[in-house]
C-alpha positions as CSV (number, residue, x, y, z in Angstrom):
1,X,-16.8,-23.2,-6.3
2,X,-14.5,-26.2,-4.9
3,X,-11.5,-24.6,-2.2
4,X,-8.3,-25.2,-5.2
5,X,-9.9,-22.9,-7.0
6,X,-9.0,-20.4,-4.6
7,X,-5.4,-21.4,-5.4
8,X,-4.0,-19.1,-7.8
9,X,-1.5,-20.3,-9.9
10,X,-1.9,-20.0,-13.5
11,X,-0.9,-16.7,-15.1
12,X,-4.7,-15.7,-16.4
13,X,-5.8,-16.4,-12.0
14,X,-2.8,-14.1,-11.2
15,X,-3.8,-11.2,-13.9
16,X,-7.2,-11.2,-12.9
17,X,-6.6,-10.9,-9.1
18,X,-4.0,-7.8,-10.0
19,X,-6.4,-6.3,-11.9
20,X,-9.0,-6.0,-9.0
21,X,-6.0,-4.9,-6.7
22,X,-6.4,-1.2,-4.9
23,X,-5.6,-1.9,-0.9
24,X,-2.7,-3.7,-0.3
25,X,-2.0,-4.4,3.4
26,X,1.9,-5.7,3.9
27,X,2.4,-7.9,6.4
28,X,6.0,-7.2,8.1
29,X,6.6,-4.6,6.0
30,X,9.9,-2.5,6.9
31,X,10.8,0.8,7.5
32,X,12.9,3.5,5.7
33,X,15.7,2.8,7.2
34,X,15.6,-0.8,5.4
35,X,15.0,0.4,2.3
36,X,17.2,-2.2,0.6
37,X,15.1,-5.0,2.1
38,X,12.3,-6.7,-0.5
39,X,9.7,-5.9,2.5
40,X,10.7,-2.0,1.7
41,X,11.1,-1.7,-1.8
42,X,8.2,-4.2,-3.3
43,X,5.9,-2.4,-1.2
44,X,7.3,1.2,-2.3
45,X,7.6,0.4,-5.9
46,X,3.7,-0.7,-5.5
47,X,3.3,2.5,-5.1
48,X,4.4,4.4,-7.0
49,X,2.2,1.9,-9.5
50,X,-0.7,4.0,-8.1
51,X,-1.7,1.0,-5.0
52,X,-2.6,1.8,-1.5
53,X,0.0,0.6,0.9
54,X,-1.2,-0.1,4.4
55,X,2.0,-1.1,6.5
56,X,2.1,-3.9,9.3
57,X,5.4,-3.5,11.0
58,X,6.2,-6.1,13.5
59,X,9.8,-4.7,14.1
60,X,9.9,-1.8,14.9
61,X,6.8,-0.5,17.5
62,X,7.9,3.0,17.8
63,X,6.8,3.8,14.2
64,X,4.2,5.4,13.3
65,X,4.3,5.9,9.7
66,X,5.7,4.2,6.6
67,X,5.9,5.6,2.9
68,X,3.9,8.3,4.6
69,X,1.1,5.7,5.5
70,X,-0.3,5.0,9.0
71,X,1.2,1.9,10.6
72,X,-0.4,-1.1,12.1
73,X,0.4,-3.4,14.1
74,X,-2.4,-6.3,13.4
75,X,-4.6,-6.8,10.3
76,X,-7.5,-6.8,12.0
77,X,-6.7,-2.9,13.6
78,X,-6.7,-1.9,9.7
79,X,-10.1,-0.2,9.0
80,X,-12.0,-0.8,6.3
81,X,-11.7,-3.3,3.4
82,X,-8.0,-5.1,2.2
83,X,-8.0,-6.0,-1.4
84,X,-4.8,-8.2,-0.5
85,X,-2.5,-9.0,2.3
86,X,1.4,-9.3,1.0
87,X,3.2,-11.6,3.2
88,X,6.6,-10.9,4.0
89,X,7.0,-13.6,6.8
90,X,9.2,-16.9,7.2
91,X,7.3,-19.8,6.2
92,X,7.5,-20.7,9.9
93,X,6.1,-17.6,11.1
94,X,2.9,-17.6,8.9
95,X,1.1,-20.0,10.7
96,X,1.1,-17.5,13.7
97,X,-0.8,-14.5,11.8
98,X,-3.6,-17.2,10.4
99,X,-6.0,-16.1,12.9
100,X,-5.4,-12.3,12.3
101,X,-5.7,-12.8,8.7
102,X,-9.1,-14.7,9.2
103,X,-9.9,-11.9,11.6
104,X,-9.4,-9.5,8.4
105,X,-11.2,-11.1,5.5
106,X,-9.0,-10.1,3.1
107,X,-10.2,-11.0,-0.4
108,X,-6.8,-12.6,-1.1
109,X,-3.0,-13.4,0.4
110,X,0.2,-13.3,-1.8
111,X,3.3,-15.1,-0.2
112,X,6.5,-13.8,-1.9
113,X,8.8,-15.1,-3.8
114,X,10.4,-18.3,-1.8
115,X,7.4,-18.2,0.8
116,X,5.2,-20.9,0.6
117,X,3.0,-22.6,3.3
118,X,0.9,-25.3,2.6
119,X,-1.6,-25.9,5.0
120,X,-2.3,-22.1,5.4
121,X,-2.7,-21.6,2.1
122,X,-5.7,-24.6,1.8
123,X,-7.1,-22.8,4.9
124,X,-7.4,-19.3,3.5
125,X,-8.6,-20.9,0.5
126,X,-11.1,-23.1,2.4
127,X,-12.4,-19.9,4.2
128,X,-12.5,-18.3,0.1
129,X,-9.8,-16.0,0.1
130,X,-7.6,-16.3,-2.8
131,X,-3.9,-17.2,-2.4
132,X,-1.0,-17.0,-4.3
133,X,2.3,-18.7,-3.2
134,X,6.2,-17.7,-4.2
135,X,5.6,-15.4,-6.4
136,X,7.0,-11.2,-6.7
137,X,4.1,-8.9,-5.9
138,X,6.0,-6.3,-7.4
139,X,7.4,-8.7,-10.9
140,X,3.9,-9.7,-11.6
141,X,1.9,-6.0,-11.0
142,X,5.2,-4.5,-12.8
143,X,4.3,-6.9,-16.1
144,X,0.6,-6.6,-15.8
145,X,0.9,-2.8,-15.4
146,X,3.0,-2.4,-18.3
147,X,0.3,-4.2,-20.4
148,X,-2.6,-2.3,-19.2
C-alpha cells in the first residue's frame, strides 16, 4: 500500500473508516462548561451516536471527567486501543502532539473542519494511520449513521 492511500479523502475512504469507528479519543476536547464550543458538542453528539469518547483536555488540568468519561491528559496515558484521534487543535499547534500521537498508534486522525496540516498528515500517513483533513466528525458519522 503506497503512504496517499492513507489519505482519506473521497466519500467511499470516509464511510469506510466511520464504519470501523468505536473509540474515539478527542484531542483538546472541552469541558461542560463550554458546551457551546465544537470541541464540546461534536464530541457529545458522537455520543449519543453510540461511540466511546475518551477526552484529552489540555485546558483545564483540574478535571477529571468529561461526558462522564475519564480524562487524559496525553494520548499515550489512554489505555488500550483508539479507533481514532479527533483533533481539535490550531493548525499550528498540531505539529506539537505528532510525537504523542505516534506514541499512541491510533488506527486513524480526523482534523476538523478548517484544520488542515500538511506535513503531519503525510507523516501519520507514512507511519499507516489513516488521516482525514477539514472535515465534521460529527456531519459525516451524523449522514453515515442515518444510512446505516
Amino acid at each position: 500500500m503506497n503512504w496517499q492511500d492513507h489519505l482519506l479523502t473521497t466519500p467511499a475512504q470516509i464511510e469506510a473508516l466511520l464504519a470501523r469507528l468505536r473509540r474515539v479519543a478527542v484531542l483538546g476536547m472541552r469541558s461542560e462548561r463550554l458546551a457551546d464550543r465544537p470541541a464540546h458538542y461534536v464530541p457529545a453528539a458522537l455520543k449519543d451516536m453510540g461511540l466511546q469518547i475518551v477526552p484529552v483536555d489540555l485546558h483545564e488540568p483540574q478535571l477529571q471527567s468529561i461526558l462522564g468519561e475519564p480524562v487524559y491528559r496525553r494520548l499515550a496515558d489512554i489505555p488500550g486501543d483508539i479507533d481514532l484521534v479527533d483533533v481539535f487543535r490550531r493548525p499550528v499547534d498540531i505539529p506539537g502532539h505528532l510525537d504523542d500521537i505516534l506514541a499512541k498508534r491510533p488506527a486513524a486522525v480526523w482534523l476538523q473542519t478548517g484544520i488542515r496540516h500538511d506535513a503531519v498528515a503525510e507523516r501519520l500517513a507514512r507511519e499507516g494511520i489513516d488521516v482525514v483533513q477539514d472535515h465534521c466528525l460529527m456531519v459525516e458519522y451524523r449522514h453515515w449513521h442515518a444510512r446505516r
